[in-house]
PDB file of N, CA, C and O in Angstrom:
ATOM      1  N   UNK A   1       0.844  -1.178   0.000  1.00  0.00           N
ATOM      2  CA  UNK A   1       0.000   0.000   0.000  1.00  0.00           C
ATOM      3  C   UNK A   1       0.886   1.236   0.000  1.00  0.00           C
ATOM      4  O   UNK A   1       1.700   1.358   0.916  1.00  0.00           O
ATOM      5  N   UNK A   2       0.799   2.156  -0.941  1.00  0.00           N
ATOM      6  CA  UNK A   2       1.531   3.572  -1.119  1.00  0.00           C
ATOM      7  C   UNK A   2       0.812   4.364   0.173  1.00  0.00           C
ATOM      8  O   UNK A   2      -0.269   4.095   0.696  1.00  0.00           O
ATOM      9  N   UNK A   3       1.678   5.336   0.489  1.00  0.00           N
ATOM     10  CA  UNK A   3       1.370   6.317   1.394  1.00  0.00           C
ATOM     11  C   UNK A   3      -0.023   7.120   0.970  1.00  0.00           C
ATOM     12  O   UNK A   3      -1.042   7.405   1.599  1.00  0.00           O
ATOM     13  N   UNK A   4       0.368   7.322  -0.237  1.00  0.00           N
ATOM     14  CA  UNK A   4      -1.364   7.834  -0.734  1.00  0.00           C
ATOM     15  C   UNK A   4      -2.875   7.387  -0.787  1.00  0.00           C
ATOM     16  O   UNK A   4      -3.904   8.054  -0.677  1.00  0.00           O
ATOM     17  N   UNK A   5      -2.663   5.966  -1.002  1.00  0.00           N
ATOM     18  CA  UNK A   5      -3.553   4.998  -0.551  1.00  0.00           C
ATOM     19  C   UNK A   5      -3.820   5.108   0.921  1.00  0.00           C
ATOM     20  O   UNK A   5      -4.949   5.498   1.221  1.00  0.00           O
ATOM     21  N   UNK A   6      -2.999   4.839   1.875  1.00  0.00           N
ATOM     22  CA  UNK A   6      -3.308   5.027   3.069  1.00  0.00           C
ATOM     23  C   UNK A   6      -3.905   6.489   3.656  1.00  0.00           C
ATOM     24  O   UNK A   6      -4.619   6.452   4.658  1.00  0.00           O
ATOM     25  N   UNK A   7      -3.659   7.520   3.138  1.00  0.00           N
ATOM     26  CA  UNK A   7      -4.011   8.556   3.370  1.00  0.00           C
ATOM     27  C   UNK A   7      -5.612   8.806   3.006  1.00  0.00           C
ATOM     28  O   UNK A   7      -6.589   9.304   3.566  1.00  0.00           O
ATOM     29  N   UNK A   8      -5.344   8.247   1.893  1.00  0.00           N
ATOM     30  CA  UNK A   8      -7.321   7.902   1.328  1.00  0.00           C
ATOM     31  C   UNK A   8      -7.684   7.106   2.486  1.00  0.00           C
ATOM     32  O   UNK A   8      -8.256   7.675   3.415  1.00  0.00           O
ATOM     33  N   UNK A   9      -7.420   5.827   2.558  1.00  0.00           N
ATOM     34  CA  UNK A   9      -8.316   5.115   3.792  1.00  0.00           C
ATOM     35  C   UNK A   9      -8.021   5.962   5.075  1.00  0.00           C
ATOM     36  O   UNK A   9      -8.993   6.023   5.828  1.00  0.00           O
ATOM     37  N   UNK A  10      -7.145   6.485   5.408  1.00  0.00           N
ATOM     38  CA  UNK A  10      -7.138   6.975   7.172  1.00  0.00           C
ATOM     39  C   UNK A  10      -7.968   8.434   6.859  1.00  0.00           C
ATOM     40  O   UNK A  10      -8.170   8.785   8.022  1.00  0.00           O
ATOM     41  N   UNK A  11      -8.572   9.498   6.013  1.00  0.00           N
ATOM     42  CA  UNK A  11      -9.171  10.365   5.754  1.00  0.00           C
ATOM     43  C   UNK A  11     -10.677   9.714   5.832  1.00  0.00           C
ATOM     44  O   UNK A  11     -11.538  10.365   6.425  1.00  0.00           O
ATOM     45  N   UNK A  12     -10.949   8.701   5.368  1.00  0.00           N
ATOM     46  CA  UNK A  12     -12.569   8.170   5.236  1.00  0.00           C
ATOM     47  C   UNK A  12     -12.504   7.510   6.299  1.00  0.00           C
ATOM     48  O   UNK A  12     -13.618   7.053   6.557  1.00  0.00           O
ATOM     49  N   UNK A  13     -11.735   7.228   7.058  1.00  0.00           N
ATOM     50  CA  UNK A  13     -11.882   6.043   8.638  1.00  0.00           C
ATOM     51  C   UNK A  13     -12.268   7.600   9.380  1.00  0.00           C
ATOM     52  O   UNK A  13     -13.428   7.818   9.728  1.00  0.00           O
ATOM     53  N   UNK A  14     -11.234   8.584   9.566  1.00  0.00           N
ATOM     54  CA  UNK A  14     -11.503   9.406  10.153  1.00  0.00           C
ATOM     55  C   UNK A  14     -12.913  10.804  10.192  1.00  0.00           C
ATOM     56  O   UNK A  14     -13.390  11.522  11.071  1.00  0.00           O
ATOM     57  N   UNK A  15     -13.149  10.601   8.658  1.00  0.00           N
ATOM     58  CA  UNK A  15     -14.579  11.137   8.552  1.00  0.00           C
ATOM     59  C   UNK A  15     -15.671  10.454   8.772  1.00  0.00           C
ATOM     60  O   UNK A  15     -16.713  11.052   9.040  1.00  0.00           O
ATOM     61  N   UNK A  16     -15.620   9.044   8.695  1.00  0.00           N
ATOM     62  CA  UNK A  16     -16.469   8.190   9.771  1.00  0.00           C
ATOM     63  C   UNK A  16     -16.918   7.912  10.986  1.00  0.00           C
ATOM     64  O   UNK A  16     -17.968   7.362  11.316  1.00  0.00           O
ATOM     65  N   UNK A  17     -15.595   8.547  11.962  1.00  0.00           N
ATOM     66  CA  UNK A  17     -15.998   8.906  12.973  1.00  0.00           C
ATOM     67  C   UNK A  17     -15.636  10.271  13.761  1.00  0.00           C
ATOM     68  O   UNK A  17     -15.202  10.289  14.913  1.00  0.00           O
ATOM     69  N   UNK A  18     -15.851  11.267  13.065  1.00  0.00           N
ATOM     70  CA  UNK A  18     -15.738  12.603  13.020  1.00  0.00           C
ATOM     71  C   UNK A  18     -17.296  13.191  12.965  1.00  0.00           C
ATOM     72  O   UNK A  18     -18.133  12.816  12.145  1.00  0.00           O
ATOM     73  N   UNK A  19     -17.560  14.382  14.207  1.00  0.00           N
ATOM     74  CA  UNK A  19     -18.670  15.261  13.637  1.00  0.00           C
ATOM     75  C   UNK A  19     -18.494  16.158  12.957  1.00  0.00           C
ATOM     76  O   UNK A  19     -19.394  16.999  12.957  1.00  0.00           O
ATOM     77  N   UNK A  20     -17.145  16.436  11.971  1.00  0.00           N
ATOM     78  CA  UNK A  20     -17.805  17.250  10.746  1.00  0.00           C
ATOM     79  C   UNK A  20     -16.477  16.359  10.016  1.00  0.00           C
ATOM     80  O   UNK A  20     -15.277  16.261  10.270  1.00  0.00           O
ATOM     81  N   UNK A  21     -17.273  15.862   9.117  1.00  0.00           N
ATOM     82  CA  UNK A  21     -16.794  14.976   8.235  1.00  0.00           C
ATOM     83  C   UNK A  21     -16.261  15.213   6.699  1.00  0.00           C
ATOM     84  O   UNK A  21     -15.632  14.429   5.988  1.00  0.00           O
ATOM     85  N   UNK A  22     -16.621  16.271   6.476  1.00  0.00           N
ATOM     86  CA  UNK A  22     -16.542  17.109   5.846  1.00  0.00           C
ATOM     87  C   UNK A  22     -14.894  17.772   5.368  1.00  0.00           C
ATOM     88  O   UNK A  22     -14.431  18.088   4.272  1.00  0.00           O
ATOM     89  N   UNK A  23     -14.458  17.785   6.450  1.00  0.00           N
ATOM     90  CA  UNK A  23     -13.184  18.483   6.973  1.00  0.00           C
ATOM     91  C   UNK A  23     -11.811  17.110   6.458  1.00  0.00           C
ATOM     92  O   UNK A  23     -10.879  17.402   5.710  1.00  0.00           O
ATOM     93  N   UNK A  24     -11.959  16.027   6.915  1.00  0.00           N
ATOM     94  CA  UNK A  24     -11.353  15.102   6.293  1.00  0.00           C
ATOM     95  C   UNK A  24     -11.469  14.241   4.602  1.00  0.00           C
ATOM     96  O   UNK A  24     -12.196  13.551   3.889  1.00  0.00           O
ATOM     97  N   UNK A  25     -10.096  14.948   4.696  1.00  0.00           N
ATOM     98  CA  UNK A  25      -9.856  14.390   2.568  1.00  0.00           C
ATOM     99  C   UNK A  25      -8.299  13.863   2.702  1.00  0.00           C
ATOM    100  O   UNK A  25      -7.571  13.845   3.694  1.00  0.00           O
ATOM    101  N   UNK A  26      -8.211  13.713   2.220  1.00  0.00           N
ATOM    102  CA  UNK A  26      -6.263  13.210   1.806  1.00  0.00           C
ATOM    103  C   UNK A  26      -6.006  14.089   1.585  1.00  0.00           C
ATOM    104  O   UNK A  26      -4.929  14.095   2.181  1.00  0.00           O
ATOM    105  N   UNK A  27      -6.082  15.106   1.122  1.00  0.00           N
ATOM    106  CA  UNK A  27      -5.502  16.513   0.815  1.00  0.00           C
ATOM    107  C   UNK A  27      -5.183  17.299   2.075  1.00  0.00           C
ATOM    108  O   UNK A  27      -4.367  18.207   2.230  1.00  0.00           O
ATOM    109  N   UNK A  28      -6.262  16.574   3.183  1.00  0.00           N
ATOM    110  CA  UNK A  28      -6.187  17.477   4.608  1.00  0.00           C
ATOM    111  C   UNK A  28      -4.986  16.840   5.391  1.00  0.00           C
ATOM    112  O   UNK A  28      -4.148  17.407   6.092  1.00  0.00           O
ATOM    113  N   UNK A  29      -5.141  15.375   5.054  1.00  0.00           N
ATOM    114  CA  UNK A  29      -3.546  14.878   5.575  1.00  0.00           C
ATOM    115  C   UNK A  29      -2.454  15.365   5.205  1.00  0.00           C
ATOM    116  O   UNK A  29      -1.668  15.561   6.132  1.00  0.00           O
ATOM    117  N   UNK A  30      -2.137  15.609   4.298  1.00  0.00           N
ATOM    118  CA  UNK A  30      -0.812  15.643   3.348  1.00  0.00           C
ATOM    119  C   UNK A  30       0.165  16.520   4.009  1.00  0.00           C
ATOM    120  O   UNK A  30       1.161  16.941   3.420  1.00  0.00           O
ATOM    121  N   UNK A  31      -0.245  16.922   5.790  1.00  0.00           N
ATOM    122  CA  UNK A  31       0.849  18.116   6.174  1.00  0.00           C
ATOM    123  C   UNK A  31       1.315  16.291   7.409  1.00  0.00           C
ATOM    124  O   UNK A  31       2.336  16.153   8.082  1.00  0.00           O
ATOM    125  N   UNK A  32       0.883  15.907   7.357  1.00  0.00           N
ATOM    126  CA  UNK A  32       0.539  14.610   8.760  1.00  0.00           C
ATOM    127  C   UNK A  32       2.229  13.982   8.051  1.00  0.00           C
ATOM    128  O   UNK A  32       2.773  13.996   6.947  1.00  0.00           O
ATOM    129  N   UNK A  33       2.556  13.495   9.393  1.00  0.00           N
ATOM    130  CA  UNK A  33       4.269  12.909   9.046  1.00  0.00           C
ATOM    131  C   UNK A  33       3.652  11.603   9.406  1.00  0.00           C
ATOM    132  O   UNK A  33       2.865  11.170  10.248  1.00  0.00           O
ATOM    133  N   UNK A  34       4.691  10.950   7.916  1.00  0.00           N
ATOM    134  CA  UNK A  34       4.260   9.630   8.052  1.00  0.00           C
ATOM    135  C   UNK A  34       5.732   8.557   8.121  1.00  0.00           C
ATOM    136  O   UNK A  34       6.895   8.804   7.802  1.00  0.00           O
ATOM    137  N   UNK A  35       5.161   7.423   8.625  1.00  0.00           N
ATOM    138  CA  UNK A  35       6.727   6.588   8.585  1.00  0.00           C
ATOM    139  C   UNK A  35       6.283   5.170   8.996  1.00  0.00           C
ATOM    140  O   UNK A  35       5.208   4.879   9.519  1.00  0.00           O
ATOM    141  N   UNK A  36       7.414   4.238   8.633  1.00  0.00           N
ATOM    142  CA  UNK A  36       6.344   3.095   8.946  1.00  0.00           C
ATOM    143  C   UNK A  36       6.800   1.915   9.824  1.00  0.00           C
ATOM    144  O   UNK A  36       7.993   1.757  10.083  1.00  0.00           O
ATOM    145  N   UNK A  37       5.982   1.209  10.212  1.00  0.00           N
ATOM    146  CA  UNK A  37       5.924   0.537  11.168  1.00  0.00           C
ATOM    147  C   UNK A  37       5.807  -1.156  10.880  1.00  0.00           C
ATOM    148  O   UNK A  37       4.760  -1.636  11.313  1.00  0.00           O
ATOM    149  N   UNK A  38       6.776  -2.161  10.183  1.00  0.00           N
ATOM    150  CA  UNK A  38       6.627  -2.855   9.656  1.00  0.00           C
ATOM    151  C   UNK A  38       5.450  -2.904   8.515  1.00  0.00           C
ATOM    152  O   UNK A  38       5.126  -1.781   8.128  1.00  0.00           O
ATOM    153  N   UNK A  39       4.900  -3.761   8.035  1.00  0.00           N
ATOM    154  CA  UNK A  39       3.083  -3.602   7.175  1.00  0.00           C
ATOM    155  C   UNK A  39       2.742  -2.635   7.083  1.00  0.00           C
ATOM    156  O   UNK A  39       2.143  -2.375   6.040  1.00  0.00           O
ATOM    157  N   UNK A  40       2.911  -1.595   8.057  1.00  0.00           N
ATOM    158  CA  UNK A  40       1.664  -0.368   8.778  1.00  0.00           C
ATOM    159  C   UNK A  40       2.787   1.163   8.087  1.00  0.00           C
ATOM    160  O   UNK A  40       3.934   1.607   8.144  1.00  0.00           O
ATOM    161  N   UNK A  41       1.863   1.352   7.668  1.00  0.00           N
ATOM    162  CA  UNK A  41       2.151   3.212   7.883  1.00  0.00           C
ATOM    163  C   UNK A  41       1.805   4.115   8.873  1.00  0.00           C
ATOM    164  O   UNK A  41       0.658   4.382   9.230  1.00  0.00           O
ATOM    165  N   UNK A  42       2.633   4.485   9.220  1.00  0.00           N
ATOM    166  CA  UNK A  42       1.967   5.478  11.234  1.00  0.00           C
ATOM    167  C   UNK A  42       1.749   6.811   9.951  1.00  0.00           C
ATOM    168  O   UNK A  42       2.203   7.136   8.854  1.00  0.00           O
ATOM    169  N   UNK A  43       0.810   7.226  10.895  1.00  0.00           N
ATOM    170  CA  UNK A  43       0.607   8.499  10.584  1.00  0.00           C
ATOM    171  C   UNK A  43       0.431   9.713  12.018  1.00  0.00           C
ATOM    172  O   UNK A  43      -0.085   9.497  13.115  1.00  0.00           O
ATOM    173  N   UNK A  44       0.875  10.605  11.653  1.00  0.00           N
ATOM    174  CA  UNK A  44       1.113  11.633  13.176  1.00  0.00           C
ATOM    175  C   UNK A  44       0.615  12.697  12.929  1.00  0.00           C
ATOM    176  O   UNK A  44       1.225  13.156  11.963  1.00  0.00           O
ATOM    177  N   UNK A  45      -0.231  13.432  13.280  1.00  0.00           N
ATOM    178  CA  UNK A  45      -0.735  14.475  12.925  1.00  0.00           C
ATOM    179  C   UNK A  45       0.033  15.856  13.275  1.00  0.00           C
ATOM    180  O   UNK A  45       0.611  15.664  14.345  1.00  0.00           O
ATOM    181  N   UNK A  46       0.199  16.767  12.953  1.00  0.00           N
ATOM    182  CA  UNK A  46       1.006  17.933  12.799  1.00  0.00           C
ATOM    183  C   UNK A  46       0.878  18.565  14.504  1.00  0.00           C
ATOM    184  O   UNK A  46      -0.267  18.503  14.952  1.00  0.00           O
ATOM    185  N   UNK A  47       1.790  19.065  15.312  1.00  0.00           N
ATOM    186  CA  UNK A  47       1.510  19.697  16.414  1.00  0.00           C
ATOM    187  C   UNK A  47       1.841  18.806  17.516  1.00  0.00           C
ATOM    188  O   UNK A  47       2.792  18.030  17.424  1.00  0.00           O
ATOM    189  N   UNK A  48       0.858  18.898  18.910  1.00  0.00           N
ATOM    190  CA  UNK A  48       1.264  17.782  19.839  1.00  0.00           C
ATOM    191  C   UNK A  48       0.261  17.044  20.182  1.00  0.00           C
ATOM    192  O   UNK A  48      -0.321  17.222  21.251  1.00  0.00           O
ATOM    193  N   UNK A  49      -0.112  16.023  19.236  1.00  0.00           N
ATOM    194  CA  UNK A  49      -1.457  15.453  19.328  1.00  0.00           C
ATOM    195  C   UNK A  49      -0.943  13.725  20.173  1.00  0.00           C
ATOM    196  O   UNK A  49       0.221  13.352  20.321  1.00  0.00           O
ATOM    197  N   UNK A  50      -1.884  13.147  20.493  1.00  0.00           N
ATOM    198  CA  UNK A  50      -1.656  12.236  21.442  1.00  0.00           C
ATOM    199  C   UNK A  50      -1.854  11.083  20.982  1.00  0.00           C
ATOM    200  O   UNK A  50      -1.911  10.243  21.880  1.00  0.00           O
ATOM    201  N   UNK A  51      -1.984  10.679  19.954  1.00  0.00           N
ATOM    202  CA  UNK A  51      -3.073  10.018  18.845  1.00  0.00           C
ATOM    203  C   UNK A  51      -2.365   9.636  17.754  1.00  0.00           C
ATOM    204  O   UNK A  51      -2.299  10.551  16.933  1.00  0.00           O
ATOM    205  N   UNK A  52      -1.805   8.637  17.420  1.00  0.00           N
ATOM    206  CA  UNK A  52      -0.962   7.951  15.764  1.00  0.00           C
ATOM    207  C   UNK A  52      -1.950   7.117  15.266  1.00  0.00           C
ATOM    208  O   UNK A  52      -2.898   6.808  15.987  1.00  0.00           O
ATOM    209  N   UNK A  53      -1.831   6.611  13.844  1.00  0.00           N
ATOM    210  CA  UNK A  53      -2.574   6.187  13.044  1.00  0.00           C
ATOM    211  C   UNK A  53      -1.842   5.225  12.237  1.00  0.00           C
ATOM    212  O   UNK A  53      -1.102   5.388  11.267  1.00  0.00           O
ATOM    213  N   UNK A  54      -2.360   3.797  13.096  1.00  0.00           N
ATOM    214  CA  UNK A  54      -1.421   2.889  11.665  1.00  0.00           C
ATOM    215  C   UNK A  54      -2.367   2.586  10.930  1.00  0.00           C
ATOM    216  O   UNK A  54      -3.466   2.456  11.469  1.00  0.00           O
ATOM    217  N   UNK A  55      -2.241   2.370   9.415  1.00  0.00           N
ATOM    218  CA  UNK A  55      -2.785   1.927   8.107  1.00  0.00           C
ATOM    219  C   UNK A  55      -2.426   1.060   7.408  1.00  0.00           C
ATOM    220  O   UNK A  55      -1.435   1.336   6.731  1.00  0.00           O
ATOM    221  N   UNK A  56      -2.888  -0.024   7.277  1.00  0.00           N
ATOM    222  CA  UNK A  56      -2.440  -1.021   6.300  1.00  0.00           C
ATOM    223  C   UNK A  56      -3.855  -1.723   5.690  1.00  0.00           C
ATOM    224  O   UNK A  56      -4.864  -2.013   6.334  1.00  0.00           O
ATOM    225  N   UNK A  57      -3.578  -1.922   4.073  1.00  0.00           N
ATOM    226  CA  UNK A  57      -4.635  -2.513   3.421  1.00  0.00           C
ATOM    227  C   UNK A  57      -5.740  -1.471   4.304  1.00  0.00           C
ATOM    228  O   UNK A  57      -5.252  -0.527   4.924  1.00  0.00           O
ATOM    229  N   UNK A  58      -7.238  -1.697   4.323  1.00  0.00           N
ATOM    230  CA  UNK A  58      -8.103  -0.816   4.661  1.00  0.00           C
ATOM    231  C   UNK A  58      -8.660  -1.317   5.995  1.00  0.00           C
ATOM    232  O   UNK A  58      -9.770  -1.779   6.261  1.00  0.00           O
ATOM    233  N   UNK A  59      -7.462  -1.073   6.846  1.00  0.00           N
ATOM    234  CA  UNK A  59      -7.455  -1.291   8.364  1.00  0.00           C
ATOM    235  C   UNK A  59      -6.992   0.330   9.147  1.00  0.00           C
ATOM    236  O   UNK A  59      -6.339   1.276   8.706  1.00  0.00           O
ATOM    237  N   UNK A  60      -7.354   0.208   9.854  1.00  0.00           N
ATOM    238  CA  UNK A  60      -6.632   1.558  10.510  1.00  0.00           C
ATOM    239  C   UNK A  60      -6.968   1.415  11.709  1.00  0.00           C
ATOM    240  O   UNK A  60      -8.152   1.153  11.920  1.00  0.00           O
ATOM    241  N   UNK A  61      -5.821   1.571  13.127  1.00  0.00           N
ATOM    242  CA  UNK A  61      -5.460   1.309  14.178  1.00  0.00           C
ATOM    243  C   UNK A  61      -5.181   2.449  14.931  1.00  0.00           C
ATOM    244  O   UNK A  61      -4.012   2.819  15.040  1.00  0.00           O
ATOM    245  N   UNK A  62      -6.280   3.184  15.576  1.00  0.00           N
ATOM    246  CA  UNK A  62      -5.687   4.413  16.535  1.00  0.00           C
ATOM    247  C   UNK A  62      -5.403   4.264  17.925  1.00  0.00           C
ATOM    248  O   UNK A  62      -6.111   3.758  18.795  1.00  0.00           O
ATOM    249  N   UNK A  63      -4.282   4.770  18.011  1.00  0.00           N
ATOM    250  CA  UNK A  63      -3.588   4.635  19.618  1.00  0.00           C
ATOM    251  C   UNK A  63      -3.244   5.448  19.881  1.00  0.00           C
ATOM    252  O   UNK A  63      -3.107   6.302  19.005  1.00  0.00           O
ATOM    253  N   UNK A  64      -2.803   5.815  21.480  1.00  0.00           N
ATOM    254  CA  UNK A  64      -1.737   7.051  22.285  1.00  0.00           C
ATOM    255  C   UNK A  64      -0.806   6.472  22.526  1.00  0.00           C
ATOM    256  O   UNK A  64      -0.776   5.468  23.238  1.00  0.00           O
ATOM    257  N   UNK A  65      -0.003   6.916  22.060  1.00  0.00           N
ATOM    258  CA  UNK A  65       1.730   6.342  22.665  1.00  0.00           C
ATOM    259  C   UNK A  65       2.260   6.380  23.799  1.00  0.00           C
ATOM    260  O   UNK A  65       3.268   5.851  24.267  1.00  0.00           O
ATOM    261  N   UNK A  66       0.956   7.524  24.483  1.00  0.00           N
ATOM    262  CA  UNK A  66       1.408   7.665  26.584  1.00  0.00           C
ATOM    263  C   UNK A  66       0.995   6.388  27.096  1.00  0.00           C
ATOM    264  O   UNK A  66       1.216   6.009  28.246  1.00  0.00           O
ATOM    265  N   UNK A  67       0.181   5.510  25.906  1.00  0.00           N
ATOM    266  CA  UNK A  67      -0.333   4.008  26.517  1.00  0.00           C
ATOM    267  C   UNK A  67       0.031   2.993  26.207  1.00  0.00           C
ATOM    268  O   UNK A  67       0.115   1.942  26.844  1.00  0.00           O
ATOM    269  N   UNK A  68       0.234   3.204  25.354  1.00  0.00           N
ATOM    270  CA  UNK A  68       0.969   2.035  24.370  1.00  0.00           C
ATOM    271  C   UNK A  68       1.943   2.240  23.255  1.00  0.00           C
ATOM    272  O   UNK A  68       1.640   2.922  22.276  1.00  0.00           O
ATOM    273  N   UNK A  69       3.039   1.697  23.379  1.00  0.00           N
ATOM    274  CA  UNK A  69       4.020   1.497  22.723  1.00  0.00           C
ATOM    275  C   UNK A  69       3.791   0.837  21.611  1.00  0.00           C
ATOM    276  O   UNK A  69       3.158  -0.214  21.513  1.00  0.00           O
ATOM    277  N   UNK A  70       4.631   1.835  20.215  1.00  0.00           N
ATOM    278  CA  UNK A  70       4.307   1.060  19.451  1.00  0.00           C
ATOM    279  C   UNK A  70       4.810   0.026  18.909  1.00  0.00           C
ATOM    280  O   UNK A  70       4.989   0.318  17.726  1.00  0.00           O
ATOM    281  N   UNK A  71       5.102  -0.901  19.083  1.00  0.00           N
ATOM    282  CA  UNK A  71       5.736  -2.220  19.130  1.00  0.00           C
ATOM    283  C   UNK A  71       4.423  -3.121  19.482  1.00  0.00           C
ATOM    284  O   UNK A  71       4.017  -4.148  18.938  1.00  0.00           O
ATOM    285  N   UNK A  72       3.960  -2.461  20.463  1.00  0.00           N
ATOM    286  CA  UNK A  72       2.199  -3.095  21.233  1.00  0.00           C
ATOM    287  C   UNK A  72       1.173  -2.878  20.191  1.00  0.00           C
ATOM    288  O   UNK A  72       0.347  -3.634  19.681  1.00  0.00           O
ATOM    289  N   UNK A  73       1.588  -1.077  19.945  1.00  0.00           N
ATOM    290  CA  UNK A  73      -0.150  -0.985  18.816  1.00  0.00           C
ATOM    291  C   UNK A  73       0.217  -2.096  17.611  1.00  0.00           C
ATOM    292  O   UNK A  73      -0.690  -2.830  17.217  1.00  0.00           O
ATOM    293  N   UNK A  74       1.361  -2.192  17.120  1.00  0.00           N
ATOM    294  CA  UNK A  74       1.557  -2.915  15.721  1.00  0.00           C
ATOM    295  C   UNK A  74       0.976  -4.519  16.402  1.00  0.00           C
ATOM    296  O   UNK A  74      -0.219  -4.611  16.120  1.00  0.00           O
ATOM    297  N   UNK A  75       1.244  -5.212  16.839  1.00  0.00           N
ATOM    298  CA  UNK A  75       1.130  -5.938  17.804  1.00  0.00           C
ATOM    299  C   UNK A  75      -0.660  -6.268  18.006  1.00  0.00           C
ATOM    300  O   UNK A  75      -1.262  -7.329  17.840  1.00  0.00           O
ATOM    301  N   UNK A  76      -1.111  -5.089  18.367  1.00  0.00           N
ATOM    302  CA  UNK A  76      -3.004  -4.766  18.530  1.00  0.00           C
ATOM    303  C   UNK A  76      -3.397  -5.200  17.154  1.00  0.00           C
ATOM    304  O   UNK A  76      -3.971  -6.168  16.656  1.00  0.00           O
ATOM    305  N   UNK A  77      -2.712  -3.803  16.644  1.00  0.00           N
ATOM    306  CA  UNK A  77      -3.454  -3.666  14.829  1.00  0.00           C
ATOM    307  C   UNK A  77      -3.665  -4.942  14.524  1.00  0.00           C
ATOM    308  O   UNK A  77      -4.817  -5.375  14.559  1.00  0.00           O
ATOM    309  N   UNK A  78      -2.571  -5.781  14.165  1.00  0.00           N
ATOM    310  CA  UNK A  78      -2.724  -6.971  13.709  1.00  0.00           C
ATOM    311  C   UNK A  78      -3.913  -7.966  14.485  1.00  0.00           C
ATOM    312  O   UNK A  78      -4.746  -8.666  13.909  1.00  0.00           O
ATOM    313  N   UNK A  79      -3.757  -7.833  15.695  1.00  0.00           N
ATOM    314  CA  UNK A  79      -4.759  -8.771  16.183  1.00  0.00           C
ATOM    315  C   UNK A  79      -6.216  -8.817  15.431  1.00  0.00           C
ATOM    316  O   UNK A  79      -6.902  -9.674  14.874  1.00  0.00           O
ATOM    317  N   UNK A  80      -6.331  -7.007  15.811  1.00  0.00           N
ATOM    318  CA  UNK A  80      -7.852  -6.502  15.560  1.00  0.00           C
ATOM    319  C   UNK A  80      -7.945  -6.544  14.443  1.00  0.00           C
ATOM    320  O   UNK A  80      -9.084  -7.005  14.374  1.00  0.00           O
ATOM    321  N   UNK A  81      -7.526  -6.379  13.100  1.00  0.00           N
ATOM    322  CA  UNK A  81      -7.188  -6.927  11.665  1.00  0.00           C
ATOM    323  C   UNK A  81      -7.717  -8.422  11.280  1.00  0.00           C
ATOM    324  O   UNK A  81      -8.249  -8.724  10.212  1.00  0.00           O
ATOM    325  N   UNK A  82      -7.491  -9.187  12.245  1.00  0.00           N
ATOM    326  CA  UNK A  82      -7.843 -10.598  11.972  1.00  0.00           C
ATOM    327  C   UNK A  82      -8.978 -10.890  12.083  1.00  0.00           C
ATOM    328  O   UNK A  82      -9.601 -11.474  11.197  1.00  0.00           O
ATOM    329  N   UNK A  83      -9.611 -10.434  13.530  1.00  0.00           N
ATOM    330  CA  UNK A  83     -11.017 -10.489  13.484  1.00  0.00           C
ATOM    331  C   UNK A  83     -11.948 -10.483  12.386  1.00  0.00           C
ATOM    332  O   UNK A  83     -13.158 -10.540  12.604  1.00  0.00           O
TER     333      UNK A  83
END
């Protein structure tokens, strides 16, 4: 999965559960630092947000890193992926 792909799915995961939905496009990501995490693309949102975003295939895994390490979320993702 290209970074752009993922940016499409983590923009429609996130306007899914967003009250203004509106506001999320891939275009709105494109400032978000991305890097990756075995399978997964993290995504970090610009500023000091508490909140990463792994993406793989049309899965997407949100966590806080004050809770979990990501070694753990990659670890989660996959679990919850299988289901």
């Amino acid at each position: 999965m290209s970074v752009t792909e993922a940016r499409t799915v983590l923009a429609a995961w996130l306007a899914q559960h967003s009250v203004a939905p509106d506001t999320w496009t891939p275009e709105a990501l494109q400032g978000w630092h991305t890097s990756h995490a075995e399978e997964w693309i993290v995504f970090t949102s610009p500023g000091n947000a508490n909140r990463l975003f792994l993406v793989a295939d049309s899965n997407v895994f949100s966590f806080a890193p004050s809770e979990l390490s990501l070694a753990k979320a990659v670890r989660a993702a996959r679990e919850e992926g299988q289901r």
